[in-house]
C-alpha positions in Angstrom: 0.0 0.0 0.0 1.4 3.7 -0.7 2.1 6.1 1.7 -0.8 8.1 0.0 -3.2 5.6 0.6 -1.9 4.8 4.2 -2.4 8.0 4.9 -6.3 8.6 2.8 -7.2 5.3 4.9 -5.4 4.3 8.1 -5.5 1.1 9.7 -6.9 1.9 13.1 -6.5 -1.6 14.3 -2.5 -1.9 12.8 -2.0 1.7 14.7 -4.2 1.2 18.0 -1.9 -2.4 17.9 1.4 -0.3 17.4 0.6 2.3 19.9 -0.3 0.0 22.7 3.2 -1.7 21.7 5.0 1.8 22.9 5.8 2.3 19.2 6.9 6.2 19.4 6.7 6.2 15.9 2.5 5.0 16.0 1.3 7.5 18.2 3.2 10.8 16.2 0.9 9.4 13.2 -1.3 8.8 15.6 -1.7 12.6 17.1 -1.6 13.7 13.2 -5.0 11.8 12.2 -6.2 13.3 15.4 -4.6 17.1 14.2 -6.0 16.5 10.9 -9.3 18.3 9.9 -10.3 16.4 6.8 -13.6 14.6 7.9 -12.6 11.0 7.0 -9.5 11.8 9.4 -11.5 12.9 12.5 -13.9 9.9 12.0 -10.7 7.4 12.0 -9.3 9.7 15.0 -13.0 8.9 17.1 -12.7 5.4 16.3 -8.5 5.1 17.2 -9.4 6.9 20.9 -12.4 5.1 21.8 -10.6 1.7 20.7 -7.6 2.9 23.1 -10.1 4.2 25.9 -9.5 0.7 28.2 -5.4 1.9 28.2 -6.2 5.4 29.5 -6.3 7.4 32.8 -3.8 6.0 34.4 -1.3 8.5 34.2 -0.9 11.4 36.3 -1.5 14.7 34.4 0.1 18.0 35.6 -0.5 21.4 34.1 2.4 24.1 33.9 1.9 28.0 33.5 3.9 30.7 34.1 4.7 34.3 32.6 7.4 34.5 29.5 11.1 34.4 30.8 10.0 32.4 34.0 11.8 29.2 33.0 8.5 26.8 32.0 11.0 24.8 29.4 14.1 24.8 31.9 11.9 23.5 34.6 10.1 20.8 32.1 13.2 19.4 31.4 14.7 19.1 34.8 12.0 17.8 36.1 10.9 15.6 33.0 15.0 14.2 33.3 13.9 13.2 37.4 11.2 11.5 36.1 12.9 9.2 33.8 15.7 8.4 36.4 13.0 7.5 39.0 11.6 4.7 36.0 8.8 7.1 35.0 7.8 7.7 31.1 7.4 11.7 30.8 5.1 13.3 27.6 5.1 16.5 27.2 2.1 18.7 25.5 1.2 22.1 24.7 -2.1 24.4 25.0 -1.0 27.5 22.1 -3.6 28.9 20.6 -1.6 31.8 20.0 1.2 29.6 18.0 -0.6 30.9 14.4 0.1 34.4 14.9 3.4 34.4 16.9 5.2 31.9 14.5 5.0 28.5 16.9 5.2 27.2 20.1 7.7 27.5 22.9 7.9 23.6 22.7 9.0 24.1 19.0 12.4 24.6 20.1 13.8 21.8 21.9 17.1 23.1 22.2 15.5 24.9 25.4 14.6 21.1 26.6 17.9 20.0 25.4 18.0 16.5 27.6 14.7 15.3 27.5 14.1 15.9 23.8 16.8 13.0 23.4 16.1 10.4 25.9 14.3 7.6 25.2 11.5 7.4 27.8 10.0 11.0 27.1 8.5 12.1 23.9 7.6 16.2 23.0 4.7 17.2 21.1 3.8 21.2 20.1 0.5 22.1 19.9 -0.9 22.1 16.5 -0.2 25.5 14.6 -3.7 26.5 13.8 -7.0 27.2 15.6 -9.2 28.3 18.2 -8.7 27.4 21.7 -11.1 25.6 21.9 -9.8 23.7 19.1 -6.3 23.5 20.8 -7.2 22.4 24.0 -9.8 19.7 22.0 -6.7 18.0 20.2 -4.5 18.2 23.3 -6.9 16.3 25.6 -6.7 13.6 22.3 -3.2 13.5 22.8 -3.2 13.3 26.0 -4.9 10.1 25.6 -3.0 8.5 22.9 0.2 9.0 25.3 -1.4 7.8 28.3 -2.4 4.3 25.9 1.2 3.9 24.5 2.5 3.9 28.3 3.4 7.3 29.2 2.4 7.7 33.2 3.5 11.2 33.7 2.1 13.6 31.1 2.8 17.2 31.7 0.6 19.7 29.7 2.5 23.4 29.3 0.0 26.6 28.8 1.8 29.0 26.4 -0.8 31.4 25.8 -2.6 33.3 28.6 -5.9 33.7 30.1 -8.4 31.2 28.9 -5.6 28.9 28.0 -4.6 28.7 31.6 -8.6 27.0 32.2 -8.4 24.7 29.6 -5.1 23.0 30.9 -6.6 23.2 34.3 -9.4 21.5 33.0 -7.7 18.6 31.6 -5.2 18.2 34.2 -5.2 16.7 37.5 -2.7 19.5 39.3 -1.6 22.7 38.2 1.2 24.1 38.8 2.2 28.3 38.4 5.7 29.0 38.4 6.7 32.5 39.5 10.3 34.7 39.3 11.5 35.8 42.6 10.5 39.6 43.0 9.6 41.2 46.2 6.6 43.3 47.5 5.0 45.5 44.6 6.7 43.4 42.1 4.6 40.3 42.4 3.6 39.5 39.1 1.7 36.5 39.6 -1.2 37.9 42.0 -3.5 37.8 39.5 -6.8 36.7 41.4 -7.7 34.1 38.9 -4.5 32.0 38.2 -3.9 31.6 41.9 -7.5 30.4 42.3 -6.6 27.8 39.9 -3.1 26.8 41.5 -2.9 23.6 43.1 1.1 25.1 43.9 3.5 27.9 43.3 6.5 27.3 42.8 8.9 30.0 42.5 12.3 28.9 40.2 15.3 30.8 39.8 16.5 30.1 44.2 20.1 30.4 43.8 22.7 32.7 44.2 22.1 36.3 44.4 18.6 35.1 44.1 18.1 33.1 46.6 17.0 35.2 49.2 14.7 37.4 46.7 12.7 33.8 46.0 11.9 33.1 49.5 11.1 36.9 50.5 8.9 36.0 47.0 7.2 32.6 48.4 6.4 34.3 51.9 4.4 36.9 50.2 2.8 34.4 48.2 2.0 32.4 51.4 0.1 35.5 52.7 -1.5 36.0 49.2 -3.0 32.4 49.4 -4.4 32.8 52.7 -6.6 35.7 51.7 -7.8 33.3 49.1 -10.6 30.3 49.3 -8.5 26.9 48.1 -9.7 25.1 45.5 -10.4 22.1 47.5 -10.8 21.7 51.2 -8.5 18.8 51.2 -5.6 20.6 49.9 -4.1 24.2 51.0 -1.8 25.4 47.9 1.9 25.1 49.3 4.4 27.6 48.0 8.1 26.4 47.4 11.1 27.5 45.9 13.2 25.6 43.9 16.6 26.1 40.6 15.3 24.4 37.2 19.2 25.2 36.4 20.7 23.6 39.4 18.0 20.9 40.0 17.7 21.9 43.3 14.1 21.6 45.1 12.8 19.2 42.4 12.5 16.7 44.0 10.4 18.5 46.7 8.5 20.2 43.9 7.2 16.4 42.6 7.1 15.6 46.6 4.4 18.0 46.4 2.8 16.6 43.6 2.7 12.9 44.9 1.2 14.4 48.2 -1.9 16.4 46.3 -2.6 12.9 44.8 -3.0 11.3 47.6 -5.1 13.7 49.0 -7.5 13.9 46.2 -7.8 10.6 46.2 -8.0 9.6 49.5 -11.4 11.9 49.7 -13.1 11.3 46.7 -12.5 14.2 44.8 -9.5 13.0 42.4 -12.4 10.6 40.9 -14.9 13.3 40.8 -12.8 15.6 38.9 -11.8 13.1 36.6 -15.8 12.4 36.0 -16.2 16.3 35.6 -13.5 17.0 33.2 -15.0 14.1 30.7 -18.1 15.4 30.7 -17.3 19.1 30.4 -14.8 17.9 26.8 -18.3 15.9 25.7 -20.2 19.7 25.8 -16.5 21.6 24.7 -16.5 18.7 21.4 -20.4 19.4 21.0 -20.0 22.8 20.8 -16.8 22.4 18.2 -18.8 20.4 16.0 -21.9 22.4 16.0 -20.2 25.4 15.1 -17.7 23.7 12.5 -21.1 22.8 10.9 -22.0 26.4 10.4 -18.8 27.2 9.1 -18.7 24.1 6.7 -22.2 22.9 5.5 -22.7 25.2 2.3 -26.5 25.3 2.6 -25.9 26.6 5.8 -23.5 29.0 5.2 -25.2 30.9 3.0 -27.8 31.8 5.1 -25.8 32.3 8.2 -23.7 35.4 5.9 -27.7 36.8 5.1 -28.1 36.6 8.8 -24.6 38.2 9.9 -25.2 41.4 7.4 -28.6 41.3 9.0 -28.0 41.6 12.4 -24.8 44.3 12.0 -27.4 46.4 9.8 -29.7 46.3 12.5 -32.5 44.8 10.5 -32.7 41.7 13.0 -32.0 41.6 16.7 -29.2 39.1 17.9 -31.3 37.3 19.7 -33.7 36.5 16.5 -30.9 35.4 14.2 -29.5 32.9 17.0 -32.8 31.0 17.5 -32.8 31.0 13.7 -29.3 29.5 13.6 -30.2 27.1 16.1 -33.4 25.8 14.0 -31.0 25.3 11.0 -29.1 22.5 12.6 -31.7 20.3 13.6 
């Protein structure tokens, strides 16, 4: 069969076979079908993650923001290279919806993750180059799967954009971790009310030398942030530490941390419930995808959506009007 073909019509049971075989080489083909955005492609995709659904969940799935210049890849690597020398498998994925306009993601050059781009028990994937958010996040969460179903047990999911993006990886990860720069008093940067809600830690890199005691001046103004704030779960108080992506020091601690929230969670219920919640809040994300990819995409449909878009910005029809009439075309 040519590679042409192969690729027009893949063999979901040859590549579901391969990926559960830890073939690195299966699940990059396999993260393309699900990437791609022919029609034929996303059914096969469906088909490939609900065949590999019995070989997923297993793996613990940590979410990573943090401000430009902050050391997100340094600290990916350092702590991706622990992993591996404590037996673990590390994958690593990125949320960028902003990778279309500002030339591609931070991920896209592995010379900042130097050692764990070459080792053989972690594997690196960008977010795709195009799309929404939404859209992003959607393909991400795939991934995130197919990784979990060719072994990997550690998957770390890096935010690159900001705002929204932060959500979605909170929403599809099972801790989430902000990284901070050492600063002191009016220089916090990271007190913004809504990322700290969502942190299940800070951790503040950059603790050595002459920065040393900058970073835990930083972490005890954090501390005092935190307590003005209502945690996220009343099993678990957000712990601040310091740690040196560069020197490796306090990484340990930092997964320490990480091992001890999963505990926690699951000790009380709430890891499970998550889980549950996150599934059926990507069924409604998907639904909405598909619904509005419709719109865009049916040509019967189009049409009349463009009528009703000059419509409403001409004031002839109010907003409201031309949504329920949207909504009746795609029953």
């Amino acid at each position: 069969m040519s590679s042409r073909s192969s690729a027009s019509s893949p063999d979901i049971d040859a590549l579901a076979r391969d990926l559960r075989a830890s073939s690195r080489a299966a699940l990059a083909r396999a993260i393309t079908l699900v990437e791609s955005r022919r029609a034929d492609h996303q059914a096969a995709a469906r088909e490939l993650v609900q065949a590999l659904l019995p070989q997923t969940g297993h793996a613990i799935r940590v979410g990573i923001t943090g401000s430009p210049g902050v050391g997100k890849s340094t600290t990916i690597d350092a702590l991706g290279m622990y992993l591996i020398a404590h037996g673990h498998k590390v994958a690593v994925l990125a949320v960028d919806p902003s990778s279309a306009r500002t030339g591609g993601s931070i991920l896209g050059d592995k010379t900042r993750m130097a050692r764990l781009a070459h080792a053989d028990h972690a594997f690196i994937r960008p977010s795709p180059a195009s799309g929404t958010l939404g859209g992003v996040a959607a393909k991400t969460r795939e991934a995130m799967l197919l990784c979990e179903a060719a072994g990997f047990d550690i998957i770390l999911v890096e935010t690159v954009g900001i705002g929204q993006s932060e959500t979605a990886v909170c929403d599809m990860t099972d801790f989430f971790l902000a990284l901070m720069l050492p600063g002191g008093g009016d220089e916090l940067q990271g007190i913004k009310k809504g990322l700290v809600e969502l942190a299940d830690m800070i951790a503040i890199n950059k603790a050595d030398g002459d920065n040393l005691k900058r970073a835990n001046i930083t972490a005890a103004d954090y501390r005092g942030a935190l307590h003005l704030l209502a945690p996220r779960s009343e099993h678990w108080h957000p712990p601040v530490v310091t740690y040196s992506a560069m020197t490796g020091k306090g990484i340990a601690e930092l997964w320490q941390k990480i091992i001890e929230h999963r505990k926690a969670m699951t000790a009380s219920g709430e890891f499970a419930q998550r889980r549950r919640e996150q599934q059926v809040k990507w069924m409604w994300s998907m639904l909405e995808q598909r619904l509005m990819a419709r719109l865009r995409t049916d040509a019967a449909i189009r049409g009349k959506v463009r009528k009703l878009e000059a419509e409403v910005a001409g004031g002839h029809i109010a907003p409201a009007v031309a949504a329920e009439q949207l909504a009746e075309m795609l029953q």
